[in-house]
N, C-alpha and C positions, 0 to 999 in steps of 0.2 A: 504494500500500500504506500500511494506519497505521502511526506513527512504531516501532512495538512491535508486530513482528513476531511474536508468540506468540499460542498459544489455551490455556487453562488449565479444568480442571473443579477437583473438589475432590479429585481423587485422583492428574491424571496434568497435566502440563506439555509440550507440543508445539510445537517449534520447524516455525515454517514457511521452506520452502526462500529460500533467496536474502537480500538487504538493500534497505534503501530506496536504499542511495548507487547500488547497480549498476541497479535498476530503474532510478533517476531518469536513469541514465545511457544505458540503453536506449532511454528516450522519449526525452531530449533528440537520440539522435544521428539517431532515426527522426523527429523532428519536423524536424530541419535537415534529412533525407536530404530532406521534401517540400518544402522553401522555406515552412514554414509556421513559426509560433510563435504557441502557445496564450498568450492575453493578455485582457484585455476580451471579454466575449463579444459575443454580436451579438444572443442573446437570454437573457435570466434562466433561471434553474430553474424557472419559472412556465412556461414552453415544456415542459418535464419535462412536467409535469402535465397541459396541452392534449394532448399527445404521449398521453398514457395516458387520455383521456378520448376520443381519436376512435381510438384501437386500441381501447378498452371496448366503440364501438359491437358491433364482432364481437361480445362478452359478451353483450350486448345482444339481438341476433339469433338467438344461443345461449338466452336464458335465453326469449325472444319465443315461439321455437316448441317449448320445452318447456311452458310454459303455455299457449298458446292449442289445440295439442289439446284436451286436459281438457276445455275446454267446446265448442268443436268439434265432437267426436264427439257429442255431446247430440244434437245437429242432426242429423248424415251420420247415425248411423241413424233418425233420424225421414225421411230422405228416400230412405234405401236400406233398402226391406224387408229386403234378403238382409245388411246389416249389423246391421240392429238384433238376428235373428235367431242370429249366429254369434260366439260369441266371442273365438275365432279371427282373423273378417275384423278386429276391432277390435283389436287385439292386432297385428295386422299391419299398420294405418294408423298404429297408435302409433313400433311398432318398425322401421317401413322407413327412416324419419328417422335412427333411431339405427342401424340397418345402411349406409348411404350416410354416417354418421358417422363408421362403423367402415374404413372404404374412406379416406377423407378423412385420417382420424388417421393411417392405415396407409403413404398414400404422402405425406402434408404432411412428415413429418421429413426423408426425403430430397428432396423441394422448396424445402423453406428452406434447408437445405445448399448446395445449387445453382441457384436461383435467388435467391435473398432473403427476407426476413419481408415485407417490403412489395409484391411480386411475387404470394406468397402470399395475400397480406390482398385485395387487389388480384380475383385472380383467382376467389377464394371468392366475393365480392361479387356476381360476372358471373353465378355459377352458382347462386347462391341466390333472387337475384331471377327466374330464370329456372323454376327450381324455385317460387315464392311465386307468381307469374303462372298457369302452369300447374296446380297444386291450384285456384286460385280460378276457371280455367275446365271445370275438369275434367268429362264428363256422366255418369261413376260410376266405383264402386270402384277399376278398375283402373289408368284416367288419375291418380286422386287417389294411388294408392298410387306411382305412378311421379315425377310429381313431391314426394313426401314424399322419395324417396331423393334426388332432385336434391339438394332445402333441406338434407338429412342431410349428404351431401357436401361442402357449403359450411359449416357446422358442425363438420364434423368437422376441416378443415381449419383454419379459423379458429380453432378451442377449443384448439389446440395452438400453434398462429401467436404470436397476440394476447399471452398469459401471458409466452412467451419475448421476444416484441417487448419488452416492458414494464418487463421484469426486464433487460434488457442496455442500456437505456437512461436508467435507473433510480441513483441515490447507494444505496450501500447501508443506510445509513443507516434511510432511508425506501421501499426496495426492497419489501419487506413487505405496506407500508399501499399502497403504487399499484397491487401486483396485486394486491390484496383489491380496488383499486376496478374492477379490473373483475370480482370475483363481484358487486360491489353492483350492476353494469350487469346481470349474470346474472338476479341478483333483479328489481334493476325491471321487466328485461325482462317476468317472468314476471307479478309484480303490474298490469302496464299490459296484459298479455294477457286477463285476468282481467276489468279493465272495460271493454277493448274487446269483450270477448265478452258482456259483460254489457250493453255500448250499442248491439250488433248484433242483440241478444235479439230487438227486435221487425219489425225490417228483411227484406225481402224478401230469401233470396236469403243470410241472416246468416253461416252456416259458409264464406262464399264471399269477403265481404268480409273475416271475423275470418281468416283465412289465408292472402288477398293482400296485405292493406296492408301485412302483413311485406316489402315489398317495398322501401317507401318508406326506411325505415332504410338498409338495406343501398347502394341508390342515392347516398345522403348520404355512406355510409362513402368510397366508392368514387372521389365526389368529393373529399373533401379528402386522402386518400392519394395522389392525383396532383400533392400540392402539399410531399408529407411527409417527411420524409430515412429513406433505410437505419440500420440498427442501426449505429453503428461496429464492434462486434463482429464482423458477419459480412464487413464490409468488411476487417478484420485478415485473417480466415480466407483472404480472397481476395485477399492479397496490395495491396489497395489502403490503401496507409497513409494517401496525401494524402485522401484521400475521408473515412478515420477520424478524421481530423484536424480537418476540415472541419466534421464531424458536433460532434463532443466541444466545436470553439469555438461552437456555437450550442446544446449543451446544458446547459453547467454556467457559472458565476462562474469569474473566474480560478485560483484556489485549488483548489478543486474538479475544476477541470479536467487540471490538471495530474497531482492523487491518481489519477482517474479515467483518465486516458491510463496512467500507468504499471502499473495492473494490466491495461488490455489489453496494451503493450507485453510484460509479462510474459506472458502465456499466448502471446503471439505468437513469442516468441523459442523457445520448442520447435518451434515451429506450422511455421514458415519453412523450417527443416533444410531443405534438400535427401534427405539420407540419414534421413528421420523420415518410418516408412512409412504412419504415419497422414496426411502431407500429400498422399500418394499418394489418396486413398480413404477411405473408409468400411471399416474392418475389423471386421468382429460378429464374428470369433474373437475379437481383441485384448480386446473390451471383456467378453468371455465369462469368458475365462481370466484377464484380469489382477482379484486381489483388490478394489479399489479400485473398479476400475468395475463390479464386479459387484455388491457392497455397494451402490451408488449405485441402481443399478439396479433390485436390490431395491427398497430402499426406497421408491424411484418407481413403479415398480408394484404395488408392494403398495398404497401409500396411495391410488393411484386406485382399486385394484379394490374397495378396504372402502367409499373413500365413495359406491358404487354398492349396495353388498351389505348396509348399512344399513338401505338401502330408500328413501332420498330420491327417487328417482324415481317411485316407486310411488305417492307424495304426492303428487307434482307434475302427473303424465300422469294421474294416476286421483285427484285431490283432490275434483272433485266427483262424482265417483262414489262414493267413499267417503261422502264427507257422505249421501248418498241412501242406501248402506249403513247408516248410523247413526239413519235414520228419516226422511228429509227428503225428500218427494214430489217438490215444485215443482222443474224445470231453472230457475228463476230464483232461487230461492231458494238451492239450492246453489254457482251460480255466484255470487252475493251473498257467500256464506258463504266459497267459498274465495278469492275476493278476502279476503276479511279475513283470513286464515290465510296467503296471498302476500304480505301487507303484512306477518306478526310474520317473515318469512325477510327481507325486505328491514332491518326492524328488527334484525334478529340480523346480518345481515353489518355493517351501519354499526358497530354494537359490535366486529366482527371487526378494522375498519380500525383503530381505538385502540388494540385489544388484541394483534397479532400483531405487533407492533416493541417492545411493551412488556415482554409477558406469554411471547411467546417461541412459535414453531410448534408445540413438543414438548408444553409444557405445556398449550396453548389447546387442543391436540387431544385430550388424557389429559382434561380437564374436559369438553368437548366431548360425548368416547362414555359419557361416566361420564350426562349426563344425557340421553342416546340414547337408552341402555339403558333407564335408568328410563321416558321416558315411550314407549317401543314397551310395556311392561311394563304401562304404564295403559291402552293402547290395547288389547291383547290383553284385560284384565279387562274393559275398556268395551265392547266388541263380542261375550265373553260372555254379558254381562247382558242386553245387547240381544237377542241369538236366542233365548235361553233363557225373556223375560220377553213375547214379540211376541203379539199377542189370539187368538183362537181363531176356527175357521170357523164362522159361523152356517148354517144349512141354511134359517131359519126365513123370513129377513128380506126376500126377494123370491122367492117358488117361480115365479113367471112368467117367471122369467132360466134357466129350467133347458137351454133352447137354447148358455149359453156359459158355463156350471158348467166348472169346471174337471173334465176327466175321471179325476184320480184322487183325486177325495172327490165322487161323484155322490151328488144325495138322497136316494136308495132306498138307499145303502152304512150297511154297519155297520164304525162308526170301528176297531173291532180290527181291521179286514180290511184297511184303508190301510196301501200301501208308509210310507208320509211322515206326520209326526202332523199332528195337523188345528187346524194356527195356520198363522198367520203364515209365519213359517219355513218349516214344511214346503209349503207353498204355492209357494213362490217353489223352493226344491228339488223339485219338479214342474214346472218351467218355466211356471209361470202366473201369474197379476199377484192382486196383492191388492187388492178395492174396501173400504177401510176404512169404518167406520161415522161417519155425519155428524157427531155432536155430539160424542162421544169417540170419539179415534181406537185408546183403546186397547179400547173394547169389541168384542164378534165384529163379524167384516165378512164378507165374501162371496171365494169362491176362483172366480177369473173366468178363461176362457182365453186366453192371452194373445197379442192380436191389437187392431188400431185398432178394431175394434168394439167389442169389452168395453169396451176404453179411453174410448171416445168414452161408450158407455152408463155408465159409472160416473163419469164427469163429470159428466152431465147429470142427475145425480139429485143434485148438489154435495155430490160425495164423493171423497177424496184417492184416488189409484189409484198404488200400489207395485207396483214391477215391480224394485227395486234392493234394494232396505233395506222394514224394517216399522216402523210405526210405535212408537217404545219411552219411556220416561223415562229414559234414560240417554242418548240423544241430544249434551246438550252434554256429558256425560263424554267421549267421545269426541272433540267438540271440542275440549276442552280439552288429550287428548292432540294431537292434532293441533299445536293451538298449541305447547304445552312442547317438542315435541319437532324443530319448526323454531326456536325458540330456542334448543333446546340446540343444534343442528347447524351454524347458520348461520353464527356466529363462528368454530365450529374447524373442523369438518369441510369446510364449504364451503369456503376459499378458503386451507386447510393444503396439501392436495394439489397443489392448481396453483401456488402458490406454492414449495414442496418441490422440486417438477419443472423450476421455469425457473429454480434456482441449484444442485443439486446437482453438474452433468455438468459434465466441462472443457470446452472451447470446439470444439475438433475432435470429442465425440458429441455438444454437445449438442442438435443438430436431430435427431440419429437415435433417441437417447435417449428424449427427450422426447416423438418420435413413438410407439416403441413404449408408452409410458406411458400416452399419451394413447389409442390403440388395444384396451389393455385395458382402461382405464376405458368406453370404449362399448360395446367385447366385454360387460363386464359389465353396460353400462346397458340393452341389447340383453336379453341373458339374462331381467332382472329384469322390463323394459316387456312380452317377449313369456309370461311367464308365470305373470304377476301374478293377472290374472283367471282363468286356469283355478286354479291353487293356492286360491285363493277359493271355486272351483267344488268343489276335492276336499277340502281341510283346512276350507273355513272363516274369514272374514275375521280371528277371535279367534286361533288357531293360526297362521297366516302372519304375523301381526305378531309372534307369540313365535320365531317361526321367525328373523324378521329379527335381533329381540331379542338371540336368539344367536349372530347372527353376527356383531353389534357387540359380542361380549365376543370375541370371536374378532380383531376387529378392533382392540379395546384393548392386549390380548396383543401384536400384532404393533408396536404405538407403542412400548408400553414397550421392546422388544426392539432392535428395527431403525431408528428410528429417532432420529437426533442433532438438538440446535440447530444453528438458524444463521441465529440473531437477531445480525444486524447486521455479519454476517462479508463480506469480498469474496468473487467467486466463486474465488479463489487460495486462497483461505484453507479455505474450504469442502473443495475437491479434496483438499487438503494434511490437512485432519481428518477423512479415510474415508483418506488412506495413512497414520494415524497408528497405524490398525486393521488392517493388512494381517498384519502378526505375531501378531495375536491367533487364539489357536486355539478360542474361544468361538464357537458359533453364533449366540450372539444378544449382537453385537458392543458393543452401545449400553444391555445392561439398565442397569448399574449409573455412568450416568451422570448429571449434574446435569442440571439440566433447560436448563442456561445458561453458556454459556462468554466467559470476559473475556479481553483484552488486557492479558499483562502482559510487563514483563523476566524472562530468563532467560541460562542460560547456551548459547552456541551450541553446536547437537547433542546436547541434551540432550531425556530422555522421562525424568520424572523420578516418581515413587509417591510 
């Protein structure tokens, strides 16, 4: 614990339980019970960091097979008629990953509980590569969609694992900035997905090799966790002091270590009781009923379910789909393009690693949704302009194609009689492909029906053939939403939530916790993946983005409300500032607090205004 046991905002003064003299006295007498004594360590706090850079792998894996669908699917349906056809099947190759995610999240928190973080991490690895093998031999939709769930499975487990591993192993100090680095592992993951699907482009066989090599990573992990220590945390939990022991003198400096053992010591000294019936068990009444954890709780799953409800995934799983949406023909060109727009998230998390031990989770998230909002807000007016401005159907420009005219704007038709107006736009809302016009693409083009024929014959006469998006000049408006608004996201919203979740919860829920959290963040990423493209289908790319837009004011609401700092707090400390709220008969416990709480003197037992 630090020397100055209090947490202070600017209105209220919170004394935390206990003192440094009785804590210290805990450890020492739990450090003699093993025959150990924390001294010299064996490795630096640079082990810290190794420690959190092969638990990021998971992140990694995690953020792998959220980007390498995206351009993936380009492929699967160019090789599965019955997919490229249904938007559904696509929707359902997307979201089977995140449904085996939701499986994963769901029983990983009682896993870690009872078996370990490393056991977990461990066992995810076996199941993902097995999952990553099987998609890449898959002979159609159904194989592929079954091992999509496997990989989901090991992800989902992992996504909840990793964060907690991270943070219990972690100085508080710089707790923050280590599990932000593994969303940067998340990001890279996803930008290396990006140009490997981009270097698979021309390869035989590409959607096969872009969604086994995910295999390789995972393998690596797998290896050196066989060489890698348990949490001391969970080791406390399970009565194993001398093993906690063990851990803490190979992870911190003398100094450090000592700080560090004594707030495990502390949450352990309830932990232990005999007659304390949480050592008994996992009790979800207790944590229901009691103020404290329920607060916590809250706040845990709230913050996962907005950074899904956003809409970041819809970017991520559909980023070059969208780009196609916004005018852009070529499957390589788009994949080009959203690699460049996976490289500004990667950039946006690295800013996150500086800025969330400095700037504080509460506030980095409040700036965050503030330019969310704004650029969903550019996106929606950019996707506007685009359907509203796309070229017109010519009748004139090959009457000898009248074999694969699309059938609802036939030549003989008189344009008032068409369901759908006769551009662009309305072309593609008839389920037909657009052959745009050779030399400008924004002058009339041709409404083709949409099959590998058309396709193939609107090629061969070297003409772009839309089947996503029409050709527009607001194109890079859209881009540029796109950019702004994984810059806004990447620093707060990415890696606030997971970060939030692996320090809020005391030590006896925090695997159960943290799993339920983690469970409705995929519940929700679930939701968004599986009906992203029909809402496209029925609102419109322009209005689904404003839709999101709303719900990230929706999502800002609940920061200000419910959520507290806890920039640089131990997790004792943290517990001790949600019971400092248990008296408070406000619903939204945390409005009117500072954005940052310091260590000061006070008087013992004091809550002072």
């Amino acid at each position: 614990m630090p020397d100055e046991p209090w947490v202070k905002n600017s209105t209220r003064r919170v004394k935390f339980a206990g003192d440094n003299t009785n804590s210290s006295q805990m450890a020492s007498a739990l450090i003699s019970g093993t025959g150990n004594q924390i001294g010299t360590p064996s490795a630096s706090k640079h082990f810290v960091f190794l420690l959190a850079l092969a638990a990021g792998i998971g992140g990694f894996l995690f953020g792998y097979d959220t980007g390498v669908i995206s351009g993936a699917l380009l492929f699967i349906r160019d090789d599965f008629t019955s997919v490229n056809k249904s938007s559904f099947l696509q929707e359902a190759i997307v979201s089977m990953a995140i449904a085996g995610a939701v499986v994963g999240a769901a029983v990983g928190g009682l896993l870690n509980d009872r078996l370990g973080r490393r056991f977990c991490i461990l066992g995810s690895d076996i199941i993902f590569t097995i999952g990553a093998l099987l998609m890449a031999a898959a002979p159609g939709p159904g194989i592929l969609i079954c091992g999509r769930f496997l990989v989901g499975l090991g992800v989902g487990v992992t996504s909840m694992t990793v964060p907690l591993y991270i943070a219990e192993v972690s100085p508080p100090k710089i707790r923050g900035s280590l599990v932000t680095l593994n969303v940067l592992m998340i990001t890279s993951g996803q930008f290396l997905s990006y140009l490997i699907n981009l270097g698979f482009t021309k390869v035989p066989g590409n959607w096969r090799w872009m969604l086994g090599v995910a295999a390789v990573p995972a393998v690596l992990q797998a290896v050196l966790f066989c060489f890698l220590p348990e949490s001391p945390r969970w080791y406390v939990r399970q009565k194993r002091f001398d093993e906690a022991v063990s851990v803490l003198k190979r992870l911190y400096p003398s100094g450090e270590g000592i700080a560090a053992y004594d707030e495990v010591a502390a949450a352990a000294s309830e932990w232990h009781h005999e007659d304390n019936p949480q050592a008994q068990g996992i009790n979800f009444r207790d944590i229901l009923v009691t103020k404290r954890k329920r607060m916590a709780l809250t706040a845990g799953v709230g913050m996962q379910v907005f950074q899904q409800l956003v809409g970041i995934n819809t970017v991520m799983y559909y980023s070059p789909s969208i780009i196609e949406f916004a005018g852009y023909a070529s499957h390589e060109t788009a994949l080009l393009l959203s690699a460049g727009v996976a490289a500004m998230n990667a950039i946006g998390t690295v800013a996150g690693i500086f800025l969330i031990d400095r700037c504080g989770r509460r506030r980095l998230a409040i700036l965050s949704l503030v330019g969310v909002i704004s650029a969903l807000c550019l996106l929606s007016v950019a996707f506007h302009l685009t359907s509203s401005s796309s070229p017109n159907i010519s009748w004139a420009a090959h009457p000898d194609k009248a074999d694969i005219t699309c059938p609802a704007f036939p030549y003989s038709g008189n344009a008032s009689t068409f369901e759908f107006p006769p551009t662009c736009t309305g072309c593609l809302q008839a389920n037909c492909g657009f052959c745009a016009a050779a030399k400008d693409e924004m002058l009339p083009g041709n409404c083709f029906t949409y099959t590998d024929n058309a396709g193939h014959v609107c090629q061969n006469l070297a003409r772009s053939w839309f089947t996503r998006g029409c050709p527009s000049d607001y194109g890079w408006l859209a881009l540029l939403g796109l950019v702004l608004y994984l810059l806004a996201f990447a620093p707060g919203m990415g890696p606030v939530p997971w970060t939030v979740n692996s320090e809020i919860y005391s030590l006896q829920d925090r695997g159960v916790c943290g799993g339920i959290a983690a469970t409705a963040n995929w519940i929700s990423n679930f939701v968004i993946a599986q009906t992203f493209l029909s809402l496209t289908d029925a609102l419109g790319t322009s209005k689904t983005f404003l839709l999101f837009a709303g719900l990230a004011v929706a999502a800002l609401l609940f920061v200000l409300c419910y959520l507290p700092e806890t920039k640089g707090l131990s997790f004792e400390q943290v517990e001790l500032l949600f019971k400092s709220r248990e008296n408070s008969s406000s619903w939204m416990p945390f409005l009117n607090t500072d954005a940052e709480y310091v260590l000061i003197g006070g008087e013992p037992g004091s809550i002072e205004s």
